[in-house]
C-alpha positions in Angstrom: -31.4 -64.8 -32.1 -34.7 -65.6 -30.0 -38.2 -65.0 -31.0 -39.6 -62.8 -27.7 -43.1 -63.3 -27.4 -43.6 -61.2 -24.2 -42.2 -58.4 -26.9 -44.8 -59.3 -29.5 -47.5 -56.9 -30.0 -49.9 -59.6 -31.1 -49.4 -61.6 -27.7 -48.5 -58.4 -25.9 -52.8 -57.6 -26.7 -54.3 -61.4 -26.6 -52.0 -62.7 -24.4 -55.6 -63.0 -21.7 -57.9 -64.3 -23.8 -55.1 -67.0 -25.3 -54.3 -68.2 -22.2 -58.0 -68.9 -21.4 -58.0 -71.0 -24.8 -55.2 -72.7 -23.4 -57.0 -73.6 -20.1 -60.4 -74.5 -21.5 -58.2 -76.8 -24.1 -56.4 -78.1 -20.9 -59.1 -79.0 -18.9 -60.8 -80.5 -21.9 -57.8 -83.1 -22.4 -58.5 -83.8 -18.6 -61.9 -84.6 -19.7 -61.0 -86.7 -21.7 -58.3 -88.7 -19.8 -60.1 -88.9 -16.5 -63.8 -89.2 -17.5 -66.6 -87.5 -15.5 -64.7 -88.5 -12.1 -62.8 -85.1 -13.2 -65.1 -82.5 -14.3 -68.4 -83.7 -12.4 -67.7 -81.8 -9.4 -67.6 -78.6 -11.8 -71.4 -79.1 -13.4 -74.0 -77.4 -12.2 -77.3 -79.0 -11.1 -80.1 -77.4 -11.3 -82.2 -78.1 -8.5 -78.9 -78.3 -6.2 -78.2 -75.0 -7.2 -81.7 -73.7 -5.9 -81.4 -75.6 -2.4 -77.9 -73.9 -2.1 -78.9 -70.3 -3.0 -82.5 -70.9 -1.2 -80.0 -72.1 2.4 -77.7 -69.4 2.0 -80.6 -66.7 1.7 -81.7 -68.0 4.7 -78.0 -68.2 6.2 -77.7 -72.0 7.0 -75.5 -72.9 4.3 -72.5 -75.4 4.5 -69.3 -75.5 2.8 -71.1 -78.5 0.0 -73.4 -75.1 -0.7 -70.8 -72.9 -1.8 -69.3 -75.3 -3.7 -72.3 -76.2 -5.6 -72.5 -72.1 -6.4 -69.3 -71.9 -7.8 -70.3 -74.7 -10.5 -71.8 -71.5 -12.2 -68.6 -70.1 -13.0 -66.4 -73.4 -13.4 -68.8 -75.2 -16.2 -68.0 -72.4 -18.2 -64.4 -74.3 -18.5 -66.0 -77.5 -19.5 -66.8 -79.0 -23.2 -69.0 -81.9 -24.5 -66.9 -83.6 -27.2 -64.0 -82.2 -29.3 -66.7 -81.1 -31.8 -67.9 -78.6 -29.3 -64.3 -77.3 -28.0 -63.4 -76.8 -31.4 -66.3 -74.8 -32.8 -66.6 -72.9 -29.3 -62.6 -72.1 -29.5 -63.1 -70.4 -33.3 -65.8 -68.3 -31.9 -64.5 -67.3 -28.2 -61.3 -66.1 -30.4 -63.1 -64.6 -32.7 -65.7 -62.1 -30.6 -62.9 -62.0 -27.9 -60.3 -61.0 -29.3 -62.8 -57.6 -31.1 -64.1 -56.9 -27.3 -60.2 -56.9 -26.3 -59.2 -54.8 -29.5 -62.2 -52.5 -28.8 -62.4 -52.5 -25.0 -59.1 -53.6 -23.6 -58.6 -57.1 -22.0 -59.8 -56.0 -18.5 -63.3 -55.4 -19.5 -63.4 -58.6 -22.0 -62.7 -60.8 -18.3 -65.3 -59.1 -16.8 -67.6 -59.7 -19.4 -66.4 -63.3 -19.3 -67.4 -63.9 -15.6 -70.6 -62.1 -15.8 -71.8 -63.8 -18.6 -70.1 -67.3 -17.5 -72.8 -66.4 -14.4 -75.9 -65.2 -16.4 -75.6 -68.2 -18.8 -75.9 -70.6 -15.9 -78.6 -68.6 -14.2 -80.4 -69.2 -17.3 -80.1 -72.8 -17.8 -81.2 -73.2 -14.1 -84.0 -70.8 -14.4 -85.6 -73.0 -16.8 -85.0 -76.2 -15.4 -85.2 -75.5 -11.6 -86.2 -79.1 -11.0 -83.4 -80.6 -13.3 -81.0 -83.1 -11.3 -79.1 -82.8 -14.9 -76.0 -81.7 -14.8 -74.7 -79.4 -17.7 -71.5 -77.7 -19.2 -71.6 -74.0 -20.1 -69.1 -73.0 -22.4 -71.1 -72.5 -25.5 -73.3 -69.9 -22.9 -69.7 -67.4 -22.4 -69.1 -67.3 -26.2 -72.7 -66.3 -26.9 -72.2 -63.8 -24.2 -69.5 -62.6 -26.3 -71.6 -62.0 -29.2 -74.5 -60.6 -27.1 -71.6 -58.3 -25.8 -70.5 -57.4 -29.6 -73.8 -57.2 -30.7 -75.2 -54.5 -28.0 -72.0 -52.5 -28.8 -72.4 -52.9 -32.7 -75.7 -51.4 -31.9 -74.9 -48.5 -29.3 -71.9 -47.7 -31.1 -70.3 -47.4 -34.9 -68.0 -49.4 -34.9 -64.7 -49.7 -36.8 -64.9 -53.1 -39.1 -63.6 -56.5 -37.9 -60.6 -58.0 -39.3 -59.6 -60.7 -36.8 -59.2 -64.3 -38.0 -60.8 -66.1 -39.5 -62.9 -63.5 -41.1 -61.2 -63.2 -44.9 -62.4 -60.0 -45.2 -63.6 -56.7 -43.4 -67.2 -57.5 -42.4 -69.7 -54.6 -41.3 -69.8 -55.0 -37.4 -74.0 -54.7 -37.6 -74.1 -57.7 -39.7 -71.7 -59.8 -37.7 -73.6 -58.9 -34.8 -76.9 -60.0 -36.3 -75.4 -63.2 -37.2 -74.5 -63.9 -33.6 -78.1 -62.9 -33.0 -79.4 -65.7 -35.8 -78.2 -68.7 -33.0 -80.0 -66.8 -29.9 -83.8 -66.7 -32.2 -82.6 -70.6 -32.9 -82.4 -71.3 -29.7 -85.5 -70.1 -28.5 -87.3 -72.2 -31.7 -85.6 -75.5 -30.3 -86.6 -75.1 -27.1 -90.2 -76.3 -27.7 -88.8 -78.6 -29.6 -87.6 -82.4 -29.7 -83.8 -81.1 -30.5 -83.7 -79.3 -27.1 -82.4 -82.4 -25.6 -79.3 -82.8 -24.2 -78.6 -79.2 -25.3 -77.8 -76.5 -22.5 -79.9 -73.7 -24.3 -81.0 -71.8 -21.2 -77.3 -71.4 -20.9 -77.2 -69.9 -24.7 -79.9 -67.6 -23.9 -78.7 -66.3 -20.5 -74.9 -65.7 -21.7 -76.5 -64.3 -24.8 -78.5 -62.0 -22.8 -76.1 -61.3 -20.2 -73.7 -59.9 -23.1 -76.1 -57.6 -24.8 -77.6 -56.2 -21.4 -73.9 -55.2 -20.3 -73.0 -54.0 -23.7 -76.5 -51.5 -23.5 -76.4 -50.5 -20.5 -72.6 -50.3 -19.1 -69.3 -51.0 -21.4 -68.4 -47.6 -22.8 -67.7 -46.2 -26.0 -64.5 -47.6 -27.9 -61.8 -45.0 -28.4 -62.1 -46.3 -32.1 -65.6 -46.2 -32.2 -68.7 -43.2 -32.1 -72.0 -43.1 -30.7 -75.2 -44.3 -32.3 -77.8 -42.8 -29.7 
């Protein structure tokens, strides 16, 4: 006798944000296989990003210019070593899978997408001039925190229990732990270990999340209001 798992509930609930592991993991090995003649269409450049949103404004743009604007939303698929895929996968699980369990998997897309966007908007805010391309990745799972930290503030919310957390933790201090990597972001940007690092994409997910979370996602059926 088979092992259904369209009739598991666990898969019936995750079966969105699992298949997005699936892709990013996908795309990844691709990466790897086919080098930068793969994913280097899919990185966003800075200052190319600028000269396309700066001709479409003015309504000149070409078909090169729309491409180059959907690089905000495709290097959120992209990773920089399998370092980076692994600890990003943990996480995106992780604060996923709570928005889905607390806001259904509808709302936990659209918080992807918004804050693949604002985490790219921020890494090219503060290099406008950068002909650097970058991956964005790490910027939608700090959106997911900023998301679960605005609601962990709005809201009272049930405690987490999703892998790999051993134990119930209280959502307010999981949600100031995802806050800890935001405040060391912005200490490394001054810094020498900003290098190489897409933290404008960190910050902008980050605050991308916890804008949304503030000012739109509503109140979880399991959850009450703060203020």
């Amino acid at each position: 006798m088979g092992l259904s798992l369209s009739g598991n509930p666990f898969v019936r609930r995750h079966w969105v944000l699992l298949g997005i592991i699936v892709i990013m993991s996908v795309i990844y090995l691709c990466q790897e296989f086919f080098g930068e003649v793969f994913y280097g269409p899919w990185m966003p450049i800075p200052v190319l990003v600028v000269e396309s949103w700066n001709r479409l404004l003015a309504g000149s743009a070409h078909a090169a210019d729309w491409q180059q604007m959907s690089t905000m939303f495709t290097s959120a698929f992209l990773h920089g070593g399998l370092d980076h895929i692994l600890l990003n996968m943990v996480f995106l699980w992780l604060f996923g899978a709570l928005l889905t369990e607390l806001l259904g998997k509808g709302a936990m897309i659209a918080i992807f997408l918004f804050t693949a966007l604002t985490a790219s908007l921020g890494q090219v805010l503060l290099n406008v001039e950068s002909t650097i391309p970058f991956i964005g990745a790490s910027g939608v799972v700090m959106g997911f925190e900023g998301a679960y930290f605005g609601l962990a503030l709005r809201y009272a919310l049930p405690n987490p229990h999703v892998w790999p957390l051993a134990r119930p933790v209280a959502p307010i201090q999981l949600g100031v732990f995802a806050g800890v990597g935001v405040i060391y972001d912005l200490s490394s940007i001054a810094g020498a270990s900003a290098a190489g690092i897409a933290y404008g994409a960190h910050i902008g997910g980050f605050i991308g999340g916890l804008a949304v979370a503030l000012s739109l996602l509503p109140c979880p059926k399991s959850a009450r209001r703060r203020f």
